[in-house]
C-alpha positions, 0 to 999 in steps of 0.5 A: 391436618391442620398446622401445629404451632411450635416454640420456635415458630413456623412459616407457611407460603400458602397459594391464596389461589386467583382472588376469591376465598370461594377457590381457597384451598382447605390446607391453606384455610387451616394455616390461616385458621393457625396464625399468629401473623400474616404476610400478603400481598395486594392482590389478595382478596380482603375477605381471606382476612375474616379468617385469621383468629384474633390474635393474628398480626396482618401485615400487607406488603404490597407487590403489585406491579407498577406500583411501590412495593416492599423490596423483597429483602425486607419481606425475607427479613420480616419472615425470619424475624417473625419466625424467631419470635414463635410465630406462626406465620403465613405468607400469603401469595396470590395464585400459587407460591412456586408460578412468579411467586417468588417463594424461591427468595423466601425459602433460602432466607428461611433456610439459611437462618434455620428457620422452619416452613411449609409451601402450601399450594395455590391454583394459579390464576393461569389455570382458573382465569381461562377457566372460568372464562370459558377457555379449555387451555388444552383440546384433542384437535386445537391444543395438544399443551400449552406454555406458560410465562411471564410478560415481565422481561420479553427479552428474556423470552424465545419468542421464535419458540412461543409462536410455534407453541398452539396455546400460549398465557402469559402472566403480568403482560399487560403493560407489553401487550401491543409488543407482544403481539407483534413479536408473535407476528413478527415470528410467524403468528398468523395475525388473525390468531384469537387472544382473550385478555382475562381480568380480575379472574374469580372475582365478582368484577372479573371482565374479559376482552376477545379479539386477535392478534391483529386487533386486541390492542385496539380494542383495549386502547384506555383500559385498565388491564392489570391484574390479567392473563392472557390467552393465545390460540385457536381455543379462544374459539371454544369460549363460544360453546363452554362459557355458563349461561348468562343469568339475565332473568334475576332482578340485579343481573349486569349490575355490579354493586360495592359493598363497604361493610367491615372485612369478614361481616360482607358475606352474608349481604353478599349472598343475598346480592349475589343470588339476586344476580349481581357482581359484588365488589368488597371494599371494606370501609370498617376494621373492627378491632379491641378497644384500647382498653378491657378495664371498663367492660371488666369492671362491669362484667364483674358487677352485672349483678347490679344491673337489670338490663343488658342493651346490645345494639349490634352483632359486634356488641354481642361478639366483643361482650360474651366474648370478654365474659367467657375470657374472665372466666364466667359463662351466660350463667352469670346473665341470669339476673339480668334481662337483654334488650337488642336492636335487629333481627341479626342481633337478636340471630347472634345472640341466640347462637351464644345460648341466650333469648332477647327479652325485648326486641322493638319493632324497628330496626334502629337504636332510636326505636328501642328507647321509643318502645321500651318498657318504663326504664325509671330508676333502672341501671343499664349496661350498654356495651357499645362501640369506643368511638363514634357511636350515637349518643341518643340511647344514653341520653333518652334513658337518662332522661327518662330517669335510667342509670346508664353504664355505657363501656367500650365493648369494641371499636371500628376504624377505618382500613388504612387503604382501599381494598385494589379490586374495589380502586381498579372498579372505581377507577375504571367505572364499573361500580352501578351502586355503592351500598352503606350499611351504616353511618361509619361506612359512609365517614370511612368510605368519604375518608378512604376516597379523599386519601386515594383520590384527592379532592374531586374523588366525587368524579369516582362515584357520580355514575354510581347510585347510592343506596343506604339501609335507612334514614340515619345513615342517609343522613349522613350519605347526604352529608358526605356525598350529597345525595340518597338514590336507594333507601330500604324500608326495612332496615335490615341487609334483606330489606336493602336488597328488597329495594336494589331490586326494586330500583333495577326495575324488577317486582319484589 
């Protein structure tokens, strides 16, 4: 049952799972379906965010280890604040709230102020990152159990009791790899002992080392390991005879692209990616948002009889549109008397699902082939809902001069995030992106932007081993401008048709 909200509020600790929405929890989708306001740590998969409803407030609070984080007191007094407001919260914890989550602080700050709650479980990254690796944790001959702790404080643990244990994973160990190995050793692990080192579990940038006891440290010698389980004993082994086969026939197979479309508009380009065989790492360069003020678009929807063309130029516009269309009370009936022009196939897709037929769609993909090919727009007054800032100015000036009224109103806008996503920086970082994708001229700006507050002035270094592939020639323009260079541009303008060309520039036929 999905959570119901209350006058006094709510808090749910939800288990966000090991990374990728793809092992969400449907308990878990339901709280986020519900919220008024989250709470989520670092490692939590941006994507998970496409599912909060409008209203919802989120709210990131670091926790990565090594790294400036909330202190945990403020997070339990945010929590009991939110709650007394009415809210329904949700504390998002990577993998499950009850291993290493610190819940345990959480609920008795809860409790003492009387404050309502729910634990909604997690799959911790313990279990999937083995998993998905290929790696039983448990086997009738190799592994009858297996124990499961935290490299946080090895002095805290028993370690002449971990080296008699057949299967041991260790969370957040990586900074005390080289000691943990040889504490094991120390207290009887035979050196030659398989350990697998999982990173990024679940996630299309997820890498994996194997070795020994003896030789892991080595191998790993300049690697960026966090976030990561490790896995030691015999059933490493096992990983040889359960790991899937690798899909090396598919055209982007062992290529690992960045996508920088806006958090919760990546999917469908993902899918297309990932069916390609590609990685896909998502680093959201656009936050769509309200724009600061509903009095233009009000205005205009109240007087759309006065107008006789309605130009919606992206899926955005189309959302924000009908959206404040029905908030005001009136439905796609009051569009009888207007005719719709949109720019691309997506659009033109969004539009039918709100119960409404484009009467003009032109044959390019781009705002500049609308006005090439619309109809004789003389003496005719427009609507053209569009982003607050940063768009192009083109569509209104060629009506205008071709003898248009134009009404161009604020319909949404699209910011820049306020940080890189982390799976995308520890990608970056560690040189494993092959192709950074743009789907617009935004996400160029914001990705530049993002880069410059993350990594200073000689950011370029970051990206000058990956391609840079753009959706056409308008965003290109603006790659040149902020990186310097356009290796991959589609020739249809669409996510399909920047596929076509990744395809073509690995090397495989389309």
């Amino acid at each position: 049952m999905p959570p119901m909200r209350t006058e006094q509020g709510k808090v749910y600790l939800v288990g966000a799972g090991p990374g990728s929405v793809a092992y969400l929890t449907v308990a878990a989708q339901n709280a986020l379906a519900q919220a008024d306001a989250l709470v989520y740590d670092a490692l939590v998969d941006p994507a998970l965010l496409a599912l909060l409803p409008p209203r919802c407030d989120p709210i990131q609070v670091g926790k990565r280890g090594g790294q400036p984080s909330t202190p945990q007191a403020d997070i339990n007094r945010l929590l009991v604040t939110l709650s007394q407001q009415g809210k329904t919260v949700v504390r998002l914890k990577s993998g499950d709230p009850f291993i290493f989550g610190r819940a345990a602080a959480e609920i008795q700050a809860l409790k003492a102020e009387n404050c309502p709650f729910e634990v909604i479980p997690g799959v911790s990254s313990a279990l999937a990152a083995p998993l998905l690796a290929g790696i039983p944790l448990t086997d009738p001959v190799m592994s009858h159990g297996f124990g499961l702790f935290t490299g946080h404080d090895l002095d805290a643990l028993d370690w002449q009791t971990l080296s008699q244990l057949e299967t041991l994973v260790l969370l957040m160990g990586s900074r005390h790899l080289a000691d943990i190995c040889q504490q094991l050793q120390s207290h009887g692990k035979r050196g030659d002992t398989p350990v697998a080192i999982i990173q990024w579990a679940s996630q299309p940038q997820q890498r994996l080392w194997v070795g020994t006891l003896l030789s892991i440290v080595q191998q790993t010698k300049g690697q960026q390991l966090s976030p990561c389980v490790l896995i030691i004993g015999e059933v490493v082994r096992l990983r040889e005879f359960l790991q899937p086969p690798a899909r090396s026939a598919l055209a982007l197979a062992g290529k690992t692209v960045l996508v920088t479309r806006a958090a919760g508009q990546s999917s469908q380009f993902t899918q297309l990616l990932t069916a390609a065989g590609a990685a896909v790492v998502e680093m959201p360069a656009l936050e769509i948002r309200p724009p600061n003020d509903w009095q233009p678009l009000d205005a205009a929807i109240a007087a759309l009889a006065t107008y006789d063309w309605l130009l919606l130029t992206s899926a955005n516009a189309v959302n924000f549109f009908f959206d404040r269309l029905i908030e005001g009370g009136q439905d796609v009936r009051s569009l009888a008397s207007l005719k719709i022009a949109v720019v691309g196939k997506k659009t033109a897709a969004v539009l039918r699902q709100r119960g409404c037929q484009a009467d003009f769609i032109p044959p390019n993909y781009v705002a500049d082939s609308l006005f090439e090919h619309f109809p004789s727009a003389a003496g005719l007054r427009l609507l053209f809902p569009r982003v607050e800032s940063g768009g192009r100015d083109v569509l209104v000036k060629e009506f205008s001069a071709q003898g248009a009224d134009v009404t161009e109103v604020a319909a949404y806008e699209s910011a820049c995030p306020a940080q890189i996503a982390p799976a995308a920086e520890a990608a970056l970082s560690a040189g494993q992106i092959d192709v950074i994708t743009f789907a617009s001229s935004k996400t160029v700006r914001h990705f530049a932007q993002l880069m410059q507050q993350r990594f200073g002035d000689r950011w370029s270094a970051q990206v000058e081993t990956a391609a840079i592939a753009s959706i056409g020639p308008q965003t290109s323009l603006d790659c040149r401008a902020q990186l310097g260079r356009v290796d991959i541009e589609a020739q249809t303008y669409t996510l399909e048709g920047l596929t076509a060309a990744l395809e073509q520039w690995a090397g495989a036929p389309v």
